[in-house]
C-alpha positions in Angstrom: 0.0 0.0 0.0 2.5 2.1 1.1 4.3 2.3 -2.7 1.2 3.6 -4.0 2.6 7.3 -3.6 6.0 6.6 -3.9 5.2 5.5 -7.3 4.5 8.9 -8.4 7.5 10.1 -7.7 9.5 7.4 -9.3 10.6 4.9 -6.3 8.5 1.5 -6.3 7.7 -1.3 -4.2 10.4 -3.0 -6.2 13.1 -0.4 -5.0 11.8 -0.7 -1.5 12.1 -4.7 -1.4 15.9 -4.0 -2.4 16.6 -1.5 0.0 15.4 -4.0 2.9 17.3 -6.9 1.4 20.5 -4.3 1.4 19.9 -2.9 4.8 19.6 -6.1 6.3 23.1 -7.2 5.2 24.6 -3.9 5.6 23.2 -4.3 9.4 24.9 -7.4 9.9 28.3 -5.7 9.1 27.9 -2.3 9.9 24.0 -1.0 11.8 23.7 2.5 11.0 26.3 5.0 9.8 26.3 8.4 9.8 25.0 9.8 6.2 25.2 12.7 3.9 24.5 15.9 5.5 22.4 17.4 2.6 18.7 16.7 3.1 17.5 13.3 -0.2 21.0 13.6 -0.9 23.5 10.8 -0.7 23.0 7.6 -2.3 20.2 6.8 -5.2 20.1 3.6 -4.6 19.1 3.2 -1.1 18.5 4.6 2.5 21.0 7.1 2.9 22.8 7.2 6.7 20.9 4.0 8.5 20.2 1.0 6.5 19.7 -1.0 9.4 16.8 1.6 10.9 15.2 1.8 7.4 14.8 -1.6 7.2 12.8 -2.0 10.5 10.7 1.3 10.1 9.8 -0.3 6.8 8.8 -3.4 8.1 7.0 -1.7 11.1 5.1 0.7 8.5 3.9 -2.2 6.5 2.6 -3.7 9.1 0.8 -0.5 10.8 -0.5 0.1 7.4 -3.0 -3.1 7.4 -6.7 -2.4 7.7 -7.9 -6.1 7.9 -7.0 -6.3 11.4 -9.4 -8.5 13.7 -10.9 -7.4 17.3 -8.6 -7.7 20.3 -10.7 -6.1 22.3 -13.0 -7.2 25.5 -15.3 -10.4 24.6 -17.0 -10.9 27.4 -18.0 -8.1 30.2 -21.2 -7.4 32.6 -24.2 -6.3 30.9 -25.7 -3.3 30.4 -26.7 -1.2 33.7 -29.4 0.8 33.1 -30.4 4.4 34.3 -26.9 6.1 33.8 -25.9 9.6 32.5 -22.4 10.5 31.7 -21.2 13.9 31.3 -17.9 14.3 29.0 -15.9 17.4 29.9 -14.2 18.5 26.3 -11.2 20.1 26.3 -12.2 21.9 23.5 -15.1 21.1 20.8 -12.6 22.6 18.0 -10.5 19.5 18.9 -11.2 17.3 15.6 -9.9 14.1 18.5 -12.3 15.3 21.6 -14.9 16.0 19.1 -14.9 12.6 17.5 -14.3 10.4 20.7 -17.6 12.8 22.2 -19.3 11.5 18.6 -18.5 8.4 19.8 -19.4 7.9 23.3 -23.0 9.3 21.9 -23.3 6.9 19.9 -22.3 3.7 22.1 -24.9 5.5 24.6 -28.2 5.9 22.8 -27.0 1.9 22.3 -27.1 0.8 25.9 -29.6 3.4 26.9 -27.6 5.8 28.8 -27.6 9.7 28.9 -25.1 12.0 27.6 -24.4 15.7 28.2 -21.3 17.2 26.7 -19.5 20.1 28.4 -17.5 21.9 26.4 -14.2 23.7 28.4 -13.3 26.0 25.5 -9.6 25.1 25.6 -8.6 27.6 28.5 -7.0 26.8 31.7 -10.5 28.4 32.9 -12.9 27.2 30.5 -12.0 23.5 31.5 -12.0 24.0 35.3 -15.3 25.8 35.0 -16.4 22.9 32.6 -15.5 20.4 35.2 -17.3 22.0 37.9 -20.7 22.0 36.5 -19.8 18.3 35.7 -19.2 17.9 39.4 -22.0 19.6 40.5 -24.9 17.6 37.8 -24.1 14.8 40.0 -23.9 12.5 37.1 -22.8 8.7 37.1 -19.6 9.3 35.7 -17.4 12.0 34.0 -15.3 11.6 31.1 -12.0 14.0 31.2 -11.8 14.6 27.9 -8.3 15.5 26.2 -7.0 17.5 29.1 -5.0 17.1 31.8 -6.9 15.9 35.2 -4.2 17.9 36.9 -5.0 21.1 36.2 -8.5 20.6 37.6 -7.4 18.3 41.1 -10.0 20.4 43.0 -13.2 19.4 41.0 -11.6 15.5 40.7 -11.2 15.6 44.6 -15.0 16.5 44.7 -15.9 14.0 42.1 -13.9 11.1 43.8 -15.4 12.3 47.3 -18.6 12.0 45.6 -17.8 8.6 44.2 -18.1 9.4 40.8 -16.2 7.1 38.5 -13.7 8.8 36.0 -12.4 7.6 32.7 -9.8 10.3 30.8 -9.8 10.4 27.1 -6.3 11.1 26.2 -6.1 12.5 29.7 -2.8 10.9 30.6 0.4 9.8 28.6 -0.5 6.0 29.1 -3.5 3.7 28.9 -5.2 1.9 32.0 -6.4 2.6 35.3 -4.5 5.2 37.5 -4.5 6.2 41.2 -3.0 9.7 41.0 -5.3 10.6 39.3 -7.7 8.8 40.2 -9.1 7.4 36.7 -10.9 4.0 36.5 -9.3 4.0 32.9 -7.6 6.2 30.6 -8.4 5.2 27.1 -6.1 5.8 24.4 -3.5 3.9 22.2 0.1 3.9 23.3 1.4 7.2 22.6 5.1 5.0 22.2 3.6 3.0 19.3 2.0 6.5 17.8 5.3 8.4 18.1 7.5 5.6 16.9 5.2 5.1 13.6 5.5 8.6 13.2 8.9 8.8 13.0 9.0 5.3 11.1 7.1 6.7 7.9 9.7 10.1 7.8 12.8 7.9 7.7 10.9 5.6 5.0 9.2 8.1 2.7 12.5 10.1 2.7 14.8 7.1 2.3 16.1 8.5 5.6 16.7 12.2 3.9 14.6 14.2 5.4 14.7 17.6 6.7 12.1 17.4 9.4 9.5 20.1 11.4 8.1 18.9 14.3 4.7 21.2 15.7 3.9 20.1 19.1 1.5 22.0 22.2 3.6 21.7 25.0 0.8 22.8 27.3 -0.6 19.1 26.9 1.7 16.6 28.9 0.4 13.9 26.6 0.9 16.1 23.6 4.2 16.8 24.7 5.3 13.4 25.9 4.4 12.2 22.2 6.4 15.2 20.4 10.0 14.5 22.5 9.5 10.9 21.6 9.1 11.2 18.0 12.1 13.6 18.0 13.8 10.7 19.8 12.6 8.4 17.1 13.9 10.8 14.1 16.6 10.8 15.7 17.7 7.2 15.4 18.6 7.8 11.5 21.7 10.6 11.7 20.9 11.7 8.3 17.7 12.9 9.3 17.6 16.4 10.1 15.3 17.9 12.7 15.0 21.4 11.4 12.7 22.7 13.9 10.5 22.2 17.0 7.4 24.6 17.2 5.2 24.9 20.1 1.8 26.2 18.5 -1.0 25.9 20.9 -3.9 23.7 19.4 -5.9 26.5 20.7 -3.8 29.4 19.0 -2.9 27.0 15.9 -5.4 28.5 13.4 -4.1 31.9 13.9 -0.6 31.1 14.8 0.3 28.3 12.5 0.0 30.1 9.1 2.3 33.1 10.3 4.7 30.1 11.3 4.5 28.1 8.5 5.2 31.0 6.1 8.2 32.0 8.3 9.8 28.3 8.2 9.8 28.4 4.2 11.7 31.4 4.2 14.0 30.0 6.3 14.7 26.4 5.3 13.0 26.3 1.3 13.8 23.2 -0.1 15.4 21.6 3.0 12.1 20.9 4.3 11.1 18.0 3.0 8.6 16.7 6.1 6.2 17.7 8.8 4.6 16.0 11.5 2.5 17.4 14.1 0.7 15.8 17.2 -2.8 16.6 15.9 -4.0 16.5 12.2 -5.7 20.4 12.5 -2.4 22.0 12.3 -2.2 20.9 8.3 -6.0 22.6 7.8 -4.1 25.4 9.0 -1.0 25.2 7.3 -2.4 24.6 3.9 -3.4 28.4 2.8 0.3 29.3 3.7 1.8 26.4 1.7 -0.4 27.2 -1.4 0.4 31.2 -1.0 4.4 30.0 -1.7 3.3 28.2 -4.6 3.6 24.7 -2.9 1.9 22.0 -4.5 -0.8 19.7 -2.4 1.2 16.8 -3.4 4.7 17.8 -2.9 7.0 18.4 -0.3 6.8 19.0 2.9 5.0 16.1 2.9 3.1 16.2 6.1 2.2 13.4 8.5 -0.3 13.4 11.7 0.3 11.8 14.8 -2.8 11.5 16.1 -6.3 11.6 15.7 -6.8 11.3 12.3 -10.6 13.4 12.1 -12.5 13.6 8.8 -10.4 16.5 7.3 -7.8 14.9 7.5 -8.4 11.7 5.3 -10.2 14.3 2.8 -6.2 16.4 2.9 -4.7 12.9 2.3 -7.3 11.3 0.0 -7.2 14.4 -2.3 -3.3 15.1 -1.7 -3.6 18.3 -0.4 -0.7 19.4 2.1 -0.9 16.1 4.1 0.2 12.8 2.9 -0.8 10.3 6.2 -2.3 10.2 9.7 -1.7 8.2 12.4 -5.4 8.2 13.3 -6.8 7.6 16.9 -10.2 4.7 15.9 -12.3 7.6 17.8 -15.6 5.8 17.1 -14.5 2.9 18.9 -12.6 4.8 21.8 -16.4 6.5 22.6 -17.7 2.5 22.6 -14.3 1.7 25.1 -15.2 4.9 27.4 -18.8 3.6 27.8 -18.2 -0.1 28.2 -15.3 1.2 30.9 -18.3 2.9 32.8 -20.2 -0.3 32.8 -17.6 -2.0 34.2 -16.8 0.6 36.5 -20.7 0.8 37.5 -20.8 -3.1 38.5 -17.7 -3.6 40.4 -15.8 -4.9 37.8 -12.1 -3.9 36.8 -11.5 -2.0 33.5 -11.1 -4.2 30.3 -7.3 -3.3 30.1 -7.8 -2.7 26.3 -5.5 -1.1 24.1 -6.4 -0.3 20.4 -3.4 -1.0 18.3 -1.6 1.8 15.9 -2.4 2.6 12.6 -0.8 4.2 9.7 -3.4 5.7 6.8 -2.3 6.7 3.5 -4.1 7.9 0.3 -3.1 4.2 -0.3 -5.2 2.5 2.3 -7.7 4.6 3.3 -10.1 3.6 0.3 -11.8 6.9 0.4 -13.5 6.5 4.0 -12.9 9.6 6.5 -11.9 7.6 9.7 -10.3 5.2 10.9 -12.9 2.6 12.1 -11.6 -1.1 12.5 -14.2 -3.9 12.8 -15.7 -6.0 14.9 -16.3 -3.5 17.8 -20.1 -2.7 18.0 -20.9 -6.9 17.8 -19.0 -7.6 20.4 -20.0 -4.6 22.6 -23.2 -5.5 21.9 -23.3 -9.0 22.7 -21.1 -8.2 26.0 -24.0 -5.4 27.3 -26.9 -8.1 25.8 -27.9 -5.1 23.5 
């Protein structure tokens, strides 16, 4: 799948099969070697600087790329308790991610018969403790933190645990699973290790480990954060990739900021910047008017990867080939199913499912048109565990 592009710029699946076969020999005898420092230059007839790096990113892309992948999730689970409203705290409704996995736990709701009220905190420091207060005070059965940081509102999570009122995050904290500071029954996300890493992975491939890279992050979000320093760590394993620049655009700022920003980095780097990825899709939206306003064609370079969320816009950019070429999408449909089967867990004494979704890698090649990511397999089975 992943050749599809590649094709149109004259490097096949046929080149890539050699380059493996290469860099697993030249890994034997040598691992990875420092490469040329000029951006796609060095050798034409392989991965410039880390063979041996290449070759596993290429096998690890391959693999993140496939769509036919069966359910590993939860198969059996309490049934469905009835009478329960949920309130899901947003950290912002412009959040393409928070917006979908809301979508989501609406959805899986109306299906078992529960209530949902979302509460939308704007983006602000403020907006989100104010958010979370009227969730506390509703009284509802459970709260979903949604995309933000249950730190920076301890005093209205104090009152809900003193209340005993179940929370699950969404992308609240850096990793999946239950945790007791803060006190979340769950915290349901995909590894942000495996998100980052396939990130990285698809630069060092696409660019036959040439690239010149720019990394957009929001440092205000831990997880956000977390996920941007651990790319940079995996771009980082190929010396002849080049991280040209780190940019902390708030996701709340990024659709004024991010044009002003993009427009300065072509001035500075031009054709040494051959790649972009960015912890959320919705910095590309942004991006694109300054990219087309320096006469940069959709389907050239920087070509522009997302590592996370993957929301509708997103596969319409990539489908079309305009100023993003692939999305490490979040499968926010199914996340909202997760959040609400982790409630009914929670709600009958029962631990939380310890699911993980595993990472996925979308291309103009694989997506076949569709504007999510949304694996099978999920609704059956929560069906048949809540008897719905």
């Amino acid at each position: 799948m992943y050749g599809t592009r590649k094709a149109g710029r004259g490097l096949g699946r046929a080149r890539y099969t050699a380059a493996a076969l290469l860099a697993a020999a030249a890994a034997t005898l040598a691992g990875c070697q420092h490469g040329s420092s000029d951006v796609r230059g060095g050798s034409t007839t392989g991965p410039a600087g880390c063979p041996a790096v290449h070759a596993e990113a290429r096998a690890a892309v391959e693999t993140a790329e496939k769509t036919d992948i069966p359910w590993g999730g939860p198969t059996t689970g309490p049934r469905a308790v009835s009478g329960k409203n949920v309130v899901f705290v947003a950290q912002t409704m412009t959040n393409p991610g928070v917006a979908g996995a809301a979508k989501g736990v609406r959805e899986a709701a109306r299906v078992i018969g529960w209530n949902v009220r979302v509460i939308d905190g704007g983006g602000t420091p403020a907006g989100i403790q104010a958010a979370m207060s009227q969730a506390v005070t509703l009284k509802p059965s459970g709260i979903v933190i949604g995309g933000f940081d249950p730190n920076s509102t301890s005093q209205q999570v104090a009152q809900a645990r003193a209340r005993r009122i179940p929370l699950v995050g969404w992308h609240a904290l850096a990793a999946p699973g239950p945790s007791r500071r803060p006190p979340l029954f769950t915290n349901v996300t995909t590894r942000v290790e495996d998100v980052a890493a396939i990130s990285g992975q698809w630069i060092i491939v696409d660019s036959d480990g040439r690239a010149g890279v720019v990394l957009i992050t929001d440092a205000s979000i831990p997880f956000a954060k977390d996920k941007s320093e651990l790319i940079r760590k995996e771009l980082a394993t190929c010396p002849s990739v080049r991280l040209l620049a780190y940019e902390n655009i708030p996701i709340s700022d990024a659709s004024s900021r991010t044009p002003r920003e993009v427009s300065s980095l072509l001035s500075r780097f031009r054709n040494r910047w051959t790649h972009s990825v960015a912890i959320n899709d919705l910095y590309f939206a942004d991006a694109a008017p300054a990219f087309r306003a320096a006469g940069r064609k959709g389907s050239g370079p920087p070509y522009n990867i997302g590592a996370g969320d993957g929301d509708p816009s997103a596969f319409q950019r990539i489908e079309t080939r305009q100023y993003q070429a692939a999305t490490v999408p979040e499968p926010l449909t199914l996340q909202g199913w997760q959040i609400i089967d982790e409630f009914n867990r929670a709600f009958s004494g029962r631990p939380a499912s310890g699911y993980v979704a595993p990472v996925h890698l979308a291309t103009a090649a694989n997506s076949d048109a569709t504007t999510t990511w949304d694996p099978p397999g999920y609704r059956d089975a929560y069906r048949r565990i809540w008897g719905r």
